[in-house]
Phi, psi and omega in degrees: 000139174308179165228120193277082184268354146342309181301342209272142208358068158286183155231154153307123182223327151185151196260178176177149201204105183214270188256332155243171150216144217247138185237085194272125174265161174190134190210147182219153196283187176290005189239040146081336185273155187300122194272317168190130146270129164199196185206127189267158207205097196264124160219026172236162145314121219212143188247130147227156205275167158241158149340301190265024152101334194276138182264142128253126179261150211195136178224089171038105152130306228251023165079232191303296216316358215243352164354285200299342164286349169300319165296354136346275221337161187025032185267133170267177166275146181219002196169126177269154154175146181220126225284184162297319173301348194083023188268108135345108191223095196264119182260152167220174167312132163091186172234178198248167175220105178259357197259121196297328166299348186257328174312296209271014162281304192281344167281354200258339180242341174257353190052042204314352207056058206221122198208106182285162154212149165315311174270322156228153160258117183281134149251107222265120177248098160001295186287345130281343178305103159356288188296332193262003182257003179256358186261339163292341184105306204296056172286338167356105197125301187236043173013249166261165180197051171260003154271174160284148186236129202256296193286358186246337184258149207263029179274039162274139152242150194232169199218164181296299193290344162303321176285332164272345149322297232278332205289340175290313160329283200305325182289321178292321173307287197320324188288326161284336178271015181249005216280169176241156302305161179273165183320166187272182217240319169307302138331318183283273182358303199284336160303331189245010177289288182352301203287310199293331163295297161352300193279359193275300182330296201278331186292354170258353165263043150182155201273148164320156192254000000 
């Protein structure tokens, strides 16, 4: 394997997590255009280090436990490497927080702006978020926005169980749209808008299975 030393000060631009989990870099040059982008894509078992030296082995799949990868976000690369195993190794800026009573201390008191939900977990940037550009006025664009929109802003990260609400969505769209006698022609329409926003929605946060 290469040593992607490309990465060496990108930031975490975003996380995601369901049956894999994907991490997208992003660094831009000094006239603002994007200098390099990617996104590294874990379907295996995978370790992270805290400051003090302590692994958490961590796996796909597994929901909450995979938190401490949230704590990635805006984090840069400071260091690549790649072991004789071929084991792929990202050092980053700052520390990581694996012990969940200390994670969910510190989001509770530093506000990282990290917002677990049923349906997405937000991570909330200002200067991208929907909701804080339709509250400046900058509706252009964004049609109504006075909630958070799942489906048009992408400030997201989604966890397995997020991927199952939505997936819970669709089955309920399907069942009405199946019902004797059928939905009125206006209704369907608008149900089958939906599932498709849904289905737009999870195929651009998650990889084919």
């Amino acid at each position: 394997m290469r040593v992607p030393a490309e990465l060496v000060g990108t930031r975490v631009t975003r996380t995601a997590f369901d049956h894999q989990v994907r991490i997208s870099f992003t660094d831009h040059a000094p006239d603002g255009r994007i200098r390099i982008e990617g996104e590294l894509v874990i379907e295996t078992p995978f370790t992270l280090t805290d400051s003090s030296g302590h692994q958490a082995l961590l796996m796909p799949a597994t929901g909450p436990s995979l938190a401490p990868v949230l704590d990635l976000f805006a984090k840069c690369v400071t260091e690549t490497e790649v072991t004789g195993q071929g084991t792929l190794s990202l050092g980053f800026q700052g520390t990581v927080v694996l012990d969940d009573r200390r994670l969910r201390r510190i989001m509770n008191r530093d506000d990282p702006a990290i917002y677990p939900g049923t349906y997405i977990t937000c991570v909330h940037d200002p200067a991208k978020a929907l909701c804080e550009r339709a509250r400046q006025g900058a509706f252009e664009g964004l049609g109504d926005h006075p909630q958070c929109q799942p489906l048009a802003c992408r400030n997201v990260a989604l966890t397995r169980e997020n991927t199952d609400a939505w997936q819970g969505e669709i089955e309920l769209v399907d069942q009405q749209l199946a019902r004797r006698p059928p939905l009125p022609p206006l209704l369907q329409n608008r149900l089958l808008r939906r599932k498709h926003q849904i289905e737009d929605f999870l195929d651009t946060t998650q990889e084919p299975s």
